[in-house]
N, C-alpha and C positions, 0 to 999 in steps of 0.2 A: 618290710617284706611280709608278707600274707604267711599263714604256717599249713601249711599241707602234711602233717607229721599223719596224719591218716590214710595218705597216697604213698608217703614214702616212708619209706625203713630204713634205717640200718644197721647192718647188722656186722657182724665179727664172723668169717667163714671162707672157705677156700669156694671160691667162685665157680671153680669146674664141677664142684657139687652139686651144685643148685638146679632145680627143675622148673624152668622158667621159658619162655616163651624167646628169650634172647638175652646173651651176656655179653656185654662192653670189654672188649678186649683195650688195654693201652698197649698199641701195637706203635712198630717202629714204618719209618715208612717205606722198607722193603715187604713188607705184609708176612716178610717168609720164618716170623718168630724171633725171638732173641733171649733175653735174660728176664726174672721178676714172675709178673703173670703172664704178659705175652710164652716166654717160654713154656709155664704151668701147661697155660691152655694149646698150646700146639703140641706136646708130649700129650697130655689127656684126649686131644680128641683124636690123636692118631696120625700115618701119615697122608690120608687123604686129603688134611687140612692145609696143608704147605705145599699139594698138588692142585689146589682150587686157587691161593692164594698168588699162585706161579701165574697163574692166569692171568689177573687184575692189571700187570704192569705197576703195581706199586699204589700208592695214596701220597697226595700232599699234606702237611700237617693242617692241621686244623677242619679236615674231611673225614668221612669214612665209607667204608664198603662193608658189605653184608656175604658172608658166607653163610652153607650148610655147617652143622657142628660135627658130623659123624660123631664117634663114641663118645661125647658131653652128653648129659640128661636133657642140655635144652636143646631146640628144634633150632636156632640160628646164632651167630656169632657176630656182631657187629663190631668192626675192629676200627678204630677210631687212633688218630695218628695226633696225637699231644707235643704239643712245643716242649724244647729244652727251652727253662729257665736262667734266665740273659741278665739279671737285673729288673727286669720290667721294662725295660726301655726299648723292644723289639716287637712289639704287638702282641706279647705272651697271654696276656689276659684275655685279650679279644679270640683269640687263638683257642683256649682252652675250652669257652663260651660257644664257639662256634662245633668244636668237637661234642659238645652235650646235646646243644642244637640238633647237629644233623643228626645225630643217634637217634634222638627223636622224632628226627621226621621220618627215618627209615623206621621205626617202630611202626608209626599211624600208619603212614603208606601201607606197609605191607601186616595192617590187621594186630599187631602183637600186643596180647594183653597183659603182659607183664615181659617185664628189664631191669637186668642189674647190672648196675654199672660199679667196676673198678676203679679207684682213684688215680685216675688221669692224671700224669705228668710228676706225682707225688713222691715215686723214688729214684730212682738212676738220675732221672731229668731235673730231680731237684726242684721243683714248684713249690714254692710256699701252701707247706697243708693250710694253713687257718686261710688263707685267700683262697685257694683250689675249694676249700668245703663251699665256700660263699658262693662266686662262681655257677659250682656244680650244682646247689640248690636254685637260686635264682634262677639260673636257667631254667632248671628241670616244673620249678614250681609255676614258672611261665608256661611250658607247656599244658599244667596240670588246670592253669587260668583259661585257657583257650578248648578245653576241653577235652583233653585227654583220659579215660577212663579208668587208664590201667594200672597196677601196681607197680611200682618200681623203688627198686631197692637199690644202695649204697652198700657194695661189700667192702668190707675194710679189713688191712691183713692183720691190724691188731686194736685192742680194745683200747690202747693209748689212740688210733689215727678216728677213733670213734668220735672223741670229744671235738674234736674240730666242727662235726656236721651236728652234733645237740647244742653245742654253741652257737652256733646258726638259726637251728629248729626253734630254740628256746628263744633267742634276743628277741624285745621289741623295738622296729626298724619306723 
């Protein structure tokens, strides 16, 4: 894998912080919040967020939709629906790939020059972090090969789920 550790970051930090251009929610696929970050970020931006989200009819895993953030610093919320991990043996992997995927096409589409993504699928759902970092980079560094401009960041809830993604950063593949 090529290293793009100059497109992307990451970093150790509560997500709803962040002033970024769009933040990756690991949403469930009621869109209407739940427990982890999904909950963080539906509490922090308010209840307008789970009155927009009421809207959507829902996400299938491995898709996402795009909301306004109301009270987040960033301008939109891309809420992306992550498999529960089954063993491997249910398309989880491709699943997870696909949810970085369209995060990023809905970034390009709609102009957004920076995105930080939460680690998708890595707690309640149980995904192997060291696979999930892999994954989430390949992906992401795919997009960074096809020409993506923007900065995007990996927020991670603690400085242990960090090493997952410098292990990645750093291997030569």
């Amino acid at each position: 894998m090529e290293k793009y550790s100059d497109k992307i970051k990451v970093v150790v930090a509560d997500i709803t912080t962040l002033k970024v251009d769009a933040i990756v929610n690991a949403a469930n696929r009621s869109l209407l919040g739940g427990g982890g970050v999904d909950g963080a970020i539906h509490r922090a931006a308010g209840p307008e967020l789970v009155k927009e989200c009421a809207t959507l009819g829902g996400c299938q895993t491995g898709h996402c939709k795009m909301t306004d953030a109301y009270k987040l610093p960033c301008k939109k919320v891309i809420h992306a629906v992550g498999p529960v991990w089954y063993g491997g043996q249910q398309g989880e992997e491709s699943l997870l790939a696909s949810c970085y995927d369209n995060a990023m096409k809905l970034a390009e589409e709609n102009h957004l020059e920076s995105i930080a993504f939460s680690c998708i699928s890595t707690g309640v759902y149980g995904f192997p972090k060291d696979k999930a970092a892999r994954i989430a980079l390949q992906t992401l560094s795919a997009h960074i090969r096809d020409g993506y401009q923007g900065q995007i960041i990996i927020c991670c809830f603690s400085e242990a789920d960090t090493r997952y993604y410098y292990q990645v950063l750093t291997t030569d593949n």
